[in-house]
N, C-alpha and C positions, 0 to 999 in steps of 0.2 A: 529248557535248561538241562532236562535228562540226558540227551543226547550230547548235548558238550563235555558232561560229565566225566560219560560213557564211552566217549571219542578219545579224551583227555590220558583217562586211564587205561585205555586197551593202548596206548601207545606206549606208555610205562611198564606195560606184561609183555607187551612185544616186541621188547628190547631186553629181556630176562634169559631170551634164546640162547643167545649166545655160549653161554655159560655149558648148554648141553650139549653144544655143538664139538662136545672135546675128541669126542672120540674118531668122527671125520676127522681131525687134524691131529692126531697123533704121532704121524710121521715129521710135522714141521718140528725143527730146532728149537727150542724154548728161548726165550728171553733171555741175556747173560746178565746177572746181578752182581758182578764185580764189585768188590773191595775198590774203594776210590781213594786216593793219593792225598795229598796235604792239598795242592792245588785244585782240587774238584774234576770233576767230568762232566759231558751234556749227558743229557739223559737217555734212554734207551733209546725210544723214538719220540722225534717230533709231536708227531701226532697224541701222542696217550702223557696225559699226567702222569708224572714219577713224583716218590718222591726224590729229596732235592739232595746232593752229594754228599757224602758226610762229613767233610767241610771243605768252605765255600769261603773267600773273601775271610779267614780269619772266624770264624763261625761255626759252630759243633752242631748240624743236621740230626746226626747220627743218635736215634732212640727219642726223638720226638717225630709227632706225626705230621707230617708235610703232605703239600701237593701244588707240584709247577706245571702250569698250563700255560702251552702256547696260543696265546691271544691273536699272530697272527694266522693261524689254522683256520680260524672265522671267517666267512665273507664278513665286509665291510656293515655294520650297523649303525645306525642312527642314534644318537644320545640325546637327553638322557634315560637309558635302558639299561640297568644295571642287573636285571634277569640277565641281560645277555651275555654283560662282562662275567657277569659269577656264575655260567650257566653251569661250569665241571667243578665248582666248588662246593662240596658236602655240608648240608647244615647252614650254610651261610643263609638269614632272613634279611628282606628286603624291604621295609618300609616305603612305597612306593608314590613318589608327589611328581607332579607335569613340568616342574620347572626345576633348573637347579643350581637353585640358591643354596640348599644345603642338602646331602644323602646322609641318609637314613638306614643304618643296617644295627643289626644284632647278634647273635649267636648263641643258643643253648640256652634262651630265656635266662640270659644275665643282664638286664637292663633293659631300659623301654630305647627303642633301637634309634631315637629323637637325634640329629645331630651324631650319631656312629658312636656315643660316647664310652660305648664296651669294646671296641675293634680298634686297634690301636695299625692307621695308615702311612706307608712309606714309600719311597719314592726313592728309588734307586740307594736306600736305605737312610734316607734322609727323613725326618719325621714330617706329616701335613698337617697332625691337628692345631687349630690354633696357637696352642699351649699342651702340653703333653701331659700338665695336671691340674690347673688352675681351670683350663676351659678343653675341655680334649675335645671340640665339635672340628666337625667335616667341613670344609666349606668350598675345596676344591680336588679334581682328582684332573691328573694327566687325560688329552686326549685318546680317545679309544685305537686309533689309527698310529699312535707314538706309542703302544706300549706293544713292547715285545713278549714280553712272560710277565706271569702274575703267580707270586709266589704265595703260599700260605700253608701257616705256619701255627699249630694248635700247642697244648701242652710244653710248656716248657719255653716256648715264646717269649716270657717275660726276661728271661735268662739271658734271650738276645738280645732284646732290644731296650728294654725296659721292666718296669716292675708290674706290668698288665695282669689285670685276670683274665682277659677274656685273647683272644687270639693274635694274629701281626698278619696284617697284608702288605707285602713287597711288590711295588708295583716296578718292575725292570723294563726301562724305557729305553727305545733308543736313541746312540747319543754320534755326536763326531766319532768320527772312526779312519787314522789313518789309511787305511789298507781299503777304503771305498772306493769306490770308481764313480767321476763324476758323472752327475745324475740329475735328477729331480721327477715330480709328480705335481698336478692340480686335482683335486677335485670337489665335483659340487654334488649337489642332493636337495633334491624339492620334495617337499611330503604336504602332508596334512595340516589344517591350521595356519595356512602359510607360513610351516618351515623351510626354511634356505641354509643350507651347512656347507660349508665351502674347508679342506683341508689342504695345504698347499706348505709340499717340502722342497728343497736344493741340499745337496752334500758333496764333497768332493774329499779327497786324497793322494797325499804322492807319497805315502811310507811309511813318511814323517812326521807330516803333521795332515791332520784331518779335520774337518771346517761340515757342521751341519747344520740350518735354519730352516724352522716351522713357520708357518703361520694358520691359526683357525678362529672361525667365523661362523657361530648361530643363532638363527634368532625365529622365533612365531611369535603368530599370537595370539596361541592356545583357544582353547574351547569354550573358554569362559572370558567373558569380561574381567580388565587388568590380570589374565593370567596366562600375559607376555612375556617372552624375556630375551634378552640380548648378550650372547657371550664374545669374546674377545679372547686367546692367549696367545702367545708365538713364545720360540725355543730359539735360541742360538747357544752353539758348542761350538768349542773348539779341543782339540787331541793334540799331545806330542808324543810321538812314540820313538821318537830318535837316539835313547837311550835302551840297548839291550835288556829284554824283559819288566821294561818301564812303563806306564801311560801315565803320563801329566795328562786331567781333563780340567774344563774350566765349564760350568752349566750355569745359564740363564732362564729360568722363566716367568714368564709373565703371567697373568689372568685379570679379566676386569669381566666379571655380570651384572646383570642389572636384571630383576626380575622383579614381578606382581604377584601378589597376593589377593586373591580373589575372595578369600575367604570360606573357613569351615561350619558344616553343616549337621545341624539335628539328625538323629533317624528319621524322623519325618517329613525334613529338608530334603534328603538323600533319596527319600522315596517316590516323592512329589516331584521335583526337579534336581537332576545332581547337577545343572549348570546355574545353580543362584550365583550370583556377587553378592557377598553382605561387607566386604573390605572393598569397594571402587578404587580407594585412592593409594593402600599401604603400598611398599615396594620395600626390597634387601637387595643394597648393592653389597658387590664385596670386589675388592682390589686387593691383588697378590702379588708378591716379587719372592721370587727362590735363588740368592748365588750359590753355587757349589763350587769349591776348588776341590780337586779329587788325585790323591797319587795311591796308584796300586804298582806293586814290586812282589818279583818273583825273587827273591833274595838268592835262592838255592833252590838244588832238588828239592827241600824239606825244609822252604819256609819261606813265608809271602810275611806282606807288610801292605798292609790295606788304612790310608786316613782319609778322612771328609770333616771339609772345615764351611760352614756353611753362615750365609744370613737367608733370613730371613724377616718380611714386612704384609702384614693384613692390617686389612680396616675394613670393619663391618661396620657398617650403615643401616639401620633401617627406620622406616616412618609408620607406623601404626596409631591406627584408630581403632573405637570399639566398633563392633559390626553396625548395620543398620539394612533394612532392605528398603528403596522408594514405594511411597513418598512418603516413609516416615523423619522426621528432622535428623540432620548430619549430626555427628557427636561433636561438641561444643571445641575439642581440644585433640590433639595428637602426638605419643610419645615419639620422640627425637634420638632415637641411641644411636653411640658411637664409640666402639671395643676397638682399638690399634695394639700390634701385637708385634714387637721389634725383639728378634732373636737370635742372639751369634751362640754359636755351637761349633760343636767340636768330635768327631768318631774316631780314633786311634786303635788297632785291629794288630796283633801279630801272631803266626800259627807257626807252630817249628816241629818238626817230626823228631822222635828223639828214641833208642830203645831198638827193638827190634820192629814196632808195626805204629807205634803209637804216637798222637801228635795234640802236644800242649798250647791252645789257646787263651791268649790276656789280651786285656785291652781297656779301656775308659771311655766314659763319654760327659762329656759337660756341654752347659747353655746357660745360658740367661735369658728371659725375656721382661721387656718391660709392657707394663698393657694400662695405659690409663684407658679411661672409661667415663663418659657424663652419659647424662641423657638430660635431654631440653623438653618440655611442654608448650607447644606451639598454640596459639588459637587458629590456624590455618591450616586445616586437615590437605592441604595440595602442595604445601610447601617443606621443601628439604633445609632452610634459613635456620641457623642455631642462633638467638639473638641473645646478649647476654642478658636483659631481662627475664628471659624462658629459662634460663641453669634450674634444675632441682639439684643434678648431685652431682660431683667430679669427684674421682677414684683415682690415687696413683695404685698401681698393684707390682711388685716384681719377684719374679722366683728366680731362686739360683737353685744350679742342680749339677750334683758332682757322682758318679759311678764311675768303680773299679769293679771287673769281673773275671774271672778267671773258671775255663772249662778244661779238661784233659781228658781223649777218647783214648781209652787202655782196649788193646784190643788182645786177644787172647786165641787164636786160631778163629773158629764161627762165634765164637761170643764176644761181644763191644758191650765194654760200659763208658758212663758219661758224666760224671760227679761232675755240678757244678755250682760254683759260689757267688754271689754279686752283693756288695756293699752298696746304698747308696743315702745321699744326703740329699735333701732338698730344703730350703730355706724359703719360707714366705716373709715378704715384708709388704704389709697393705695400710695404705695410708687414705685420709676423706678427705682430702680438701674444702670441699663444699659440701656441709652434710642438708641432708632432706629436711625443709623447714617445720616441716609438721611433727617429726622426732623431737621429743625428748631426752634420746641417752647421748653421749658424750660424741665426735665425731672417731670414725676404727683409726686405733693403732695398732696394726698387730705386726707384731716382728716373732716368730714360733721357726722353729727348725724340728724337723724329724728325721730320725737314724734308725736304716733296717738293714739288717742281711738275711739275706736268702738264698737257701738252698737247692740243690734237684738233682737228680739222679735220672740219665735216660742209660736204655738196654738193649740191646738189639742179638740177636741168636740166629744165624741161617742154618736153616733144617735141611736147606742144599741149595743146588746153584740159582732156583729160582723161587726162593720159598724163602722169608723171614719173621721171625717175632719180633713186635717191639715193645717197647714200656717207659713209661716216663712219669715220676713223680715228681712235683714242681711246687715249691712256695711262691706263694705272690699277694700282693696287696695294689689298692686302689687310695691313692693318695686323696686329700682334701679340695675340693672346688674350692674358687674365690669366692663363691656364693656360701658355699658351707661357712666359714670361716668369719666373714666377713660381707653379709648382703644389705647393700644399700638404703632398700626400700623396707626394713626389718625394724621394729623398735628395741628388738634383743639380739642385734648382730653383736654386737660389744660383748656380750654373756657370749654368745656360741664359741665351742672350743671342741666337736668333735675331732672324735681319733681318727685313725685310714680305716680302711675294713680289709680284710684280709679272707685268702683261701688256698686252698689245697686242690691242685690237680693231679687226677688220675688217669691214666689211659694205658691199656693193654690191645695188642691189635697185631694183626698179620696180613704183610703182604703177600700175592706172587703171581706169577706171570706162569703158568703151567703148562698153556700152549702158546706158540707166534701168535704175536696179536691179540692175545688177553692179557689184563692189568687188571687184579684185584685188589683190594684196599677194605678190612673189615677191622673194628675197633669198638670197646667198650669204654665207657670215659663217665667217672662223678667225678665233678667237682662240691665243694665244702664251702661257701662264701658264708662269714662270720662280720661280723660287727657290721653290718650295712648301715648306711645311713637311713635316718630315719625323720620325717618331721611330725612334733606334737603340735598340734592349732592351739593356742595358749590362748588365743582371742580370735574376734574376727578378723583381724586384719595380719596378725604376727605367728609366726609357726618358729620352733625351737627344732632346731637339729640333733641328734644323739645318735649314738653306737645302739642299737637294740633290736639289727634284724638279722637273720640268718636265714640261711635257704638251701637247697639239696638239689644238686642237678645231676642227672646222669641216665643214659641209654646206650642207644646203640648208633655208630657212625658208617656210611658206606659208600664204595663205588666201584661200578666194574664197566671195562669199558673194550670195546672187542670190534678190532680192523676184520670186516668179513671178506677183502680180497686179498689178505697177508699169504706171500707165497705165490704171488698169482707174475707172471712177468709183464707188469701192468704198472705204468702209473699212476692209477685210479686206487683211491683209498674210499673207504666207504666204513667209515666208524660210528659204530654204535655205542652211546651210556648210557649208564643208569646213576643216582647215585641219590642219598638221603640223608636223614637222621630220624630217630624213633629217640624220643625224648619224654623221659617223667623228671616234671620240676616240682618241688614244693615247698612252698613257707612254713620252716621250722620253729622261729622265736619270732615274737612281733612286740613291742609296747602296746599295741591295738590286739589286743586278746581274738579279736575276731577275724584278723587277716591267718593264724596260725590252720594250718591243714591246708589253705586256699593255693592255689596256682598261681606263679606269678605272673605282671603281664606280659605279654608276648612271647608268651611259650607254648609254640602248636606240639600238637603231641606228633605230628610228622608231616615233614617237609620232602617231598619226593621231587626229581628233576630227572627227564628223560633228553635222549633226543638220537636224532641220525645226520652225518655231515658226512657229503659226498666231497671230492676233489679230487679233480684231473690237472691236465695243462691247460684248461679252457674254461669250467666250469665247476662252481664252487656252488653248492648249498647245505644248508641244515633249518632243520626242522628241532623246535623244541618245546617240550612240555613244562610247566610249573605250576603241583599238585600242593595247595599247601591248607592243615586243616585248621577250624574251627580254632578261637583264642580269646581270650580275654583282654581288654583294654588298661582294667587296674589292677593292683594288688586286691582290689575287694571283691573282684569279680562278680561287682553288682553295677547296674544303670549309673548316671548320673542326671541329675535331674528327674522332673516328672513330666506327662499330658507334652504338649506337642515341643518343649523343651528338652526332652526325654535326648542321650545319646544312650543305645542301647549297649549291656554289657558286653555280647560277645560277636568280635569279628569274625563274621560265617565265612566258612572255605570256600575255596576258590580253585579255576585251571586254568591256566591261561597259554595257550599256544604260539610260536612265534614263528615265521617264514621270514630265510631271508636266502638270497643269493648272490652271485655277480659272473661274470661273462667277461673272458678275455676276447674281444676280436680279433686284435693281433697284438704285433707289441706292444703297441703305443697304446693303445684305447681299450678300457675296459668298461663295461654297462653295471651298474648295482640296483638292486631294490629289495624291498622285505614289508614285509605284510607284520603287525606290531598288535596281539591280541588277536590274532586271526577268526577266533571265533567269537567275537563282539562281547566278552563277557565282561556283565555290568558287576565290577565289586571293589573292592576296596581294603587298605593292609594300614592305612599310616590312621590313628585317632589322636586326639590331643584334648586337654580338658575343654576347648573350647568347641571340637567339634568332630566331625568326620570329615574327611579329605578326599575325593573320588579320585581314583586309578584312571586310567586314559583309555577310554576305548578304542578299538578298531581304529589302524593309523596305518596312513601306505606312504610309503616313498619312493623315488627312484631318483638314478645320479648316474654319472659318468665318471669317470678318470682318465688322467693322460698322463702319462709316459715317457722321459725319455732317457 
């Protein structure tokens, strides 16, 4: 184990070079940091995360802290591997499971990372969580091979897209594209576990109108008994670009998984066998549909007009039993849920340069979703059958939600500020139709609406043409779950009436690019989250929700990332990064007098991520590190359970290395494959009360593409 360590992190110091290397390149041209126009610019180079234009699609960048990474830059990887996708994104934690049925991420120990419900996910700016407040979980993300850039988006985030505390990932896919040249690609990939992944594009273009269709295909079956799973999505677009400075887009996508659940495990499970089954039979399907109608207009030199009018359809499925391992007796019954989530929405964007340098930003966005909900009790732990016998509870749930916001970047020669305002409204209306026979309180009516505005101010100061300060201070709040409000299975969901919880972003940071080929990016950031929710155990069976937690997050953010043949008269790039977070969290106020001082969960004190990616016209690799420390599972940062029921308190660190490549033969044919945990390391990042969840060991793949 020493040695993996040791290997782990001399890769992490041996990619800190660079940075010394300045004084050999003193003669190259430094990076240009140009002042960006109402309509944006690409970024400096391809290859290095920038941040993102200072505004974009109607959208004010400019004094918060950003970082766009091209995703195609990567050889081709195997999913689900979400180190891989976030491997240049700073801070970003990864709760890591074998199947994906649902991802798992964090940030800055503001949430236990279950379901992504601190990282608010977008999709060509379109949102993915089920619900954006009612249920903000993950349940699908674009294939890895369709996304072009991956934007993200800290401090001040909520101002764009929403009222978030915690960050925005943009995921910028690719779509129809007039001006493409008829095309297409196949390809497949065999791994480990009897993986098969198959990605398969066509596009075409005359100018005019531009026509693109996906289709992908994955399925194993995993390490464990029932912890298979079967994915399904394809894309069709179409483009009109027949109007000067116009694109009409139209986007479809699909997704249908089906995945097993094998079941979580004790530490002493863990340590004895990480391949038990104790769930044989559970599984979570989930089924997605995304339309998007999309018009973006260059109005003028100095002002664009950006809308997205979107549906959206989910239905989460799942079948659970209590664990059991053979030959002790099956559990007598298995819960039946089923959460549908129907959402039409609305993005309306306009940016207009006005003044001598300056450009005013407004726009709105609204949705509705409705999300009934039952869950059935089966006596047939193998069966998916909702019989109406079996109802315990049916829920109508619907939210409405209405924001206006308004940003304006005043620029002033080297100094940009960023005041900006966002009003928003949300309305819950939660109704029981069938309430749970064994309550006594009344069945939920809750009809509540809350009203907030919020403020922020981002800053930006270049020190010169490759050197900037930034700063961003940001209100924001985290609205109420349908479970806060209103939980089913509750004898005091009727009483609950928590408030939002609310926080205070900070960040101060400077970029620059000092030589060709280096990108720095360094930042200090607290955030202030106030009124958390909280639950009191009022009995065995029933817990009461309340405002009464507070918490303090703040460190240090980074990344520096350095092209070692920049300069060279060579196609071959060979870039090396570094990049992390150094993080002190702590529980300030608690109703539980003994969680105060304690760490909250899943807050490593530092998350480090190395690597080196090579590419030419032939050959593509990267090597990558992910060093992440020691953590806690609860707010009490104590065990749960005792003796061989024991989950232990604190999730020990981990390095895990990842090899991947791919090989142009010639045009048409290319080779892929990647080595996944390369150095077999036995550990583990996702806990839940019911268990430990093992990470995937040592995984190989290899695959083909074709071309034409």
């Amino acid at each position: 184990m020493l040695y993996r360590k040791t290997l782990a992190a001399g890769l992490a110091l041996a990619l800190c070079p660079p940075a010394l290397l300045a004084d050999e390149n003193k003669n190259e041209p430094p990076a240009d940091l140009a002042t960006l126009e109402v309509e944006g610019d690409r970024r400096m180079d391809p290859m290095l995360p920038d941040n993102l234009p200072s505004v974009d699609e109607g959208k004010v960048f400019a004094g918060k802290k950003s970082t766009s990474v091209d995703l195609q830059a990567q050889p081709t990887f195997i999913e689900p591997n979400l180190r891989l996708m976030f491997a240049r994104l700073p801070g970003l934690f990864v709760s890591e499971q074998k199947i994906p049925s649902i991802y798992n991420v964090n940030y800055r120990g503001l949430g236990n990372p279950h379901e992504s419900e601190f990282v608010a996910f977008f999709q060509n700016s379109v949102p993915l969580a089920s619900d954006l407040f009612g249920y903000a979980t993950i349940y699908y993300l674009p294939p890895a091979q369709r996304i072009d850039r991956v934007e993200f988006v800290r401090g001040g985030s909520g101002l764009l897209y929403g009222p978030q505390i915690g960050p925005t990932i943009n995921f910028v896919t690719l779509r129809a594209d007039a001006q493409a040249e008829l095309g297409g690609s196949t390809e497949h990939g065999f791994g480990t576990d009897g993986f098969y992944g198959t990605f398969n594009q066509v596009n075409w273009g005359d100018g005019t109108w531009g026509l693109m269709a996906t289709y992908e295909h994955r399925e194993a079956d995993g390490p464990r008994r029932n912890e298979d799973f079967d994915v399904d999505s394809g894309y069709f677009g179409v483009s009109y670009e027949g109007i000067e400075n116009v694109r009409i887009g139209f986007d479809l996508d699909l997704y249908q998984s089906d995945s097993g659940e094998a079941g979580r495990l004790t530490s002493l499970e863990y340590a004895t066998n990480r391949d038990l089954t104790k769930t044989p039979f559970n599984r979570v399907e989930i089924d997605r549909v995304i339309a998007t109608a999309s018009y973006d207009q260059q109005l003028s030199e100095d002002a664009t007009l950006n809308g997205r009018l979107w549906h959206s359809y989910q239905d989460r499925f799942s079948r659970r039993s209590a664990s059991f391992i053979d030959p002790a007796n099956e559990p007598a019954t298995t819960n039946i849920d089923q959460q549908e989530f129907k959402t039409f929405g609305l993005d309306l964007r306009h940016a207009r340069g006005w003044g001598a340098d300056h450009v005013l930003t407004v726009g709105t966005t609204a949705y509705r979703t409705d999300s009934p909900r039952t869950r059935h009790v089966s006596d047939d732990i193998r069966s998916n059958a909702q019989l109406p016998q079996d109802l315990l509870y049916d829920q109508d749930r619907v939210i409405t939600y209405n924001a206006l916001f308004a940003e304006n970047l005043f620029r002033f020669g080297k100094l940009s500020l960023a005041p900006a305002m966002r009003y928003e409204r949300v309305n819950y209306d939660l109704f029981e139709n069938v309430k749970q026979p064994s309550l006594s309180r009344d069945p939920v009516d809750v009809d509540t609406t809350e009203n907030e505005l919020l403020f922020g101010l981002g800053a930006m100061y270049q020190l010169g043409d490759v050197t900037e300060l930034y700063a961003n201070f940001s209100e924001s709040y985290r609205p109420q779950r349908f479970d806060d409000l209103a939980n089913p299975s509750s004898e005091l969901a009727a009483e609950n009436g928590p408030d939002i919880s609310k926080a205070m972003n900070y960040e101060l940071g400077l970029r620059s690019s000092p030589i060709a080929g280096l990108l720095l990016d360094v930042s200090l950031f607290r955030i202030e989250f106030e009124d958390k929710i909280e639950q009191i155990q009022v009995n065995v069976s029933d817990v009461l929700r309340v405002n009464s937690g507070d918490s303090r997050h703040q460190g240090l953010e980074f990344s520096v990332e350095y092209d070692f043949f920049v300069g060279r008269d060579s196609p071959s790039q060979l870039v090396g990064f570094v990049n992390g977070s150094l993080l002190d969290a702590e529980i300030t106020r608690s109703v539980t007098p003994s969680l105060v001082g304690n760490t909250p969960a899943f807050a490593p004190e530092y998350l480090f991520r190395a690597g080196l990616m090579y590419d030419n016209d032939r050959l593509q690799l990267a090597l990558t590190a992910t060093l992440v420390d020691e953590q806690y599972w609860q707010d009490s940062n104590q065990p749960r359970g005792t003796g061989d029921a024991q989950i232990d308190a604190v999730v020990p660190s981990y390095q895990v290395l990842d090899l991947t490549g791919e090989y142009r033969l010639n045009r048409s044919w290319t080779l892929f494959g990647g080595i996944n945990n390369l150095l077999d390391e036995d550990y583990y990042s996702r806990v839940r009360n019911d268990g430990i969840e093992p990470a995937a060991e040592r995984t190989y793949y290899l695959g083909f593409r074709f071309e034409i």
